[in-house]
SEGUDO-206326 format. One record per residue (C-alpha): residue number from 1; residue in three letters; x, y, z negated. Coordinates in Angstrom, 2 decimals, always signed. Example, Ala and Ser with C-alpha at 12.3 -4.5 7.8 and 13.67 -1.06 7.14 Angstrom:
<sites>
+-----+---------+---------+---------+---------+
: num : residuo :    east :   north :      up :
+-----+---------+---------+---------+---------+
:   1 :     Ala :  +12.30 :   -4.50 :   -7.80 :
:   2 :     Ser :  +13.67 :   -1.06 :   -7.14 :
+-----+---------+---------+---------+---------+
</sites>
This chain:
<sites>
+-----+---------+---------+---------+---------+
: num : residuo :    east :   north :      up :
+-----+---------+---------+---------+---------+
:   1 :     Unk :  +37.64 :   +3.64 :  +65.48 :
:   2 :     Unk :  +36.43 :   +6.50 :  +63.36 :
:   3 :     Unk :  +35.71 :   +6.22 :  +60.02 :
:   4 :     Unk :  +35.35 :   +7.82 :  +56.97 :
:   5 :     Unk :  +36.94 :   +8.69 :  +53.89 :
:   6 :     Unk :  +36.73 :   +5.07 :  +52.18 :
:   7 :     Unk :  +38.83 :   +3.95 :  +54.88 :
:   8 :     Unk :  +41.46 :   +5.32 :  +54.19 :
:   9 :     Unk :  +43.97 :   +3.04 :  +52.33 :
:  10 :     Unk :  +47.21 :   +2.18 :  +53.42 :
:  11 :     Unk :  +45.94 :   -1.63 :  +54.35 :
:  12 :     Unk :  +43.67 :   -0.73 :  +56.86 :
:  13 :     Unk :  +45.86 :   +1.71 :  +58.59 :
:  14 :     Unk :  +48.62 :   -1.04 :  +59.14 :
:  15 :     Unk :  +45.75 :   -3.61 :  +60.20 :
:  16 :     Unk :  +44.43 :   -1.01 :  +62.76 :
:  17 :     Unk :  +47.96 :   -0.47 :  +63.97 :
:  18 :     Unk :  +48.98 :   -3.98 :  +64.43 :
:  19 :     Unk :  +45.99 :   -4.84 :  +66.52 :
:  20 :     Unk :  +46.64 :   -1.86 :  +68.44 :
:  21 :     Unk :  +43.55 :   +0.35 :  +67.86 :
:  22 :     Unk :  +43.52 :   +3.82 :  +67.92 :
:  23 :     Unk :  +42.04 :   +5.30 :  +64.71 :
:  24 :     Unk :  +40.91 :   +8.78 :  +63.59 :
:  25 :     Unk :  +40.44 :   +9.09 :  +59.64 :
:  26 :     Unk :  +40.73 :  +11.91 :  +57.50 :
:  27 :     Unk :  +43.25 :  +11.21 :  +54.75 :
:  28 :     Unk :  +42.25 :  +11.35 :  +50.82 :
:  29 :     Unk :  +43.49 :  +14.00 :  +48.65 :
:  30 :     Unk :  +45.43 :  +11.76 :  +46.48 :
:  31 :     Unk :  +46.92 :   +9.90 :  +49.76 :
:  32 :     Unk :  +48.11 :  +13.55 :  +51.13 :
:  33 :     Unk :  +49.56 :  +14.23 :  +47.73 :
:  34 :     Unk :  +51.63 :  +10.57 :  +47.69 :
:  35 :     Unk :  +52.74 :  +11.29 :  +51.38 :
:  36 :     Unk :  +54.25 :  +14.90 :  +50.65 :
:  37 :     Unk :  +57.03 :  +13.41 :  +48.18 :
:  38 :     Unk :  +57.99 :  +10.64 :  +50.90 :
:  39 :     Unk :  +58.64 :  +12.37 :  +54.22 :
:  40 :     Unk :  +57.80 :   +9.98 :  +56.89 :
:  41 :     Unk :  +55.74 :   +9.88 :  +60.28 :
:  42 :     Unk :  +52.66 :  +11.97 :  +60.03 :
:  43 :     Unk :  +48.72 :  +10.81 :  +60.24 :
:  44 :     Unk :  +46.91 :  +10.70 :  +63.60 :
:  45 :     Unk :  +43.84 :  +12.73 :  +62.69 :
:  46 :     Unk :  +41.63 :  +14.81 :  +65.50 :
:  47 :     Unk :  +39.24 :  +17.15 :  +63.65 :
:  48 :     Unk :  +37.41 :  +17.08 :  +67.25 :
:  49 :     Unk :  +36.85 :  +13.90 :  +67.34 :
:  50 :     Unk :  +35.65 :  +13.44 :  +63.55 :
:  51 :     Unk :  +33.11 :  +16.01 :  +64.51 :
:  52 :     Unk :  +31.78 :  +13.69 :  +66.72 :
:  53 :     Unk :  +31.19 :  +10.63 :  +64.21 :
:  54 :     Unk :  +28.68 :  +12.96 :  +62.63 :
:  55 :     Unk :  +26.70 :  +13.28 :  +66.06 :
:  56 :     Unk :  +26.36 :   +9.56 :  +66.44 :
:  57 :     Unk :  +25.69 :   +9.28 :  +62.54 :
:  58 :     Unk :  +22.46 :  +11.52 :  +62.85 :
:  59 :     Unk :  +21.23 :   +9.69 :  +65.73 :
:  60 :     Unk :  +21.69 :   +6.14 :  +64.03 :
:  61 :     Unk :  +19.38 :   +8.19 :  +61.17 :
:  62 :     Unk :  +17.06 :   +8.76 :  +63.59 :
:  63 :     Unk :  +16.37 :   +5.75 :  +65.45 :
:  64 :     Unk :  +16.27 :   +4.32 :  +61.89 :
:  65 :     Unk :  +12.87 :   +5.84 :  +61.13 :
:  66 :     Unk :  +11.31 :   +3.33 :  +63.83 :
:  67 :     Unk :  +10.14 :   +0.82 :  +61.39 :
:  68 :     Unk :  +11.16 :   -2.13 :  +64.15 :
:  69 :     Unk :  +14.70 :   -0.86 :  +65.19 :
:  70 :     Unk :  +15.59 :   -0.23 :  +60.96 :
:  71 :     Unk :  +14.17 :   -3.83 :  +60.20 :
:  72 :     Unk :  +15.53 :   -5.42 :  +63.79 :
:  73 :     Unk :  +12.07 :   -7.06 :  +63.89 :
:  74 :     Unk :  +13.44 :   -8.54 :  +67.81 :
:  75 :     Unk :  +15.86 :  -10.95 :  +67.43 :
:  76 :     Unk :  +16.76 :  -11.33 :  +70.92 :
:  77 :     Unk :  +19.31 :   -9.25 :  +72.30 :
:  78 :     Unk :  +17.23 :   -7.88 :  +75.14 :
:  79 :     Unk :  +14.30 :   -6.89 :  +73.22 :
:  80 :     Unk :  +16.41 :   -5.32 :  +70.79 :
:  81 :     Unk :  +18.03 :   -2.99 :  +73.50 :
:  82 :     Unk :  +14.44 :   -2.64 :  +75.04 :
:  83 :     Unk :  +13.13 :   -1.27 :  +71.55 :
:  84 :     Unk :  +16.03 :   +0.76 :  +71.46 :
:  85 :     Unk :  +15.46 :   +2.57 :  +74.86 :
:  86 :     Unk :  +11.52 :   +3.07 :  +74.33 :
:  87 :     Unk :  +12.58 :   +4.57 :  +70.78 :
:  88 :     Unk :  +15.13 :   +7.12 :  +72.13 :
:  89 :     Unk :  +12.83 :   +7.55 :  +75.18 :
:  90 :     Unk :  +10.35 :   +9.33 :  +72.46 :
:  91 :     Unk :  +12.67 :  +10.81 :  +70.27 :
:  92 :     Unk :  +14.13 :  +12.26 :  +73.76 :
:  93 :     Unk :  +10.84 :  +13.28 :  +75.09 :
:  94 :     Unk :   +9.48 :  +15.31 :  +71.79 :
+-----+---------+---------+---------+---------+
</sites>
């Protein structure tokens, strides 16, 4: 899972950890501040990988100007995944 900032408390982490998925979120200045006066076990974070949640946040923008995929006008699954390949079939192709 990557996530954002917002994610960041202390809850989530544990929940994440307990079901066993691997996370990547940056930590909060306040959080970093907290964490350098109790030593302990450092944050996971891949700056790599972060970089990549931007990547798959401008594409979700831009399938999102297609009237039918931002309003999910299919409700069936198939036609849903249909829309979604015609979309990114012209988004591809310009």
């Amino acid at each position: 899972m990557i996530a954002d900032r917002g994610y960041s408390y202390p809850f989530c982490r544990r929940l994440l950890l307990k079901r066993g998925i691997p996370h990547t979120i940056p930590e909060r200045k306040n959080q970093a501040e907290r964490r350098s006066k109790k030593p302990g076990r450092p944050l996971s974070f891949s700056k790599e990988r972060y970089a990549r949640r931007n990547m798959i946040e401008r594409c979700i923008n831009r399938l999102k100007q297609w009237r039918g995929f931002a309003t999910r006008y299919e409700k069936r699954a198939v036609y849903f995944c249909a829309a979604i390949t015609l979309i990114s079939l012209m988004i591809w192709l310009n």
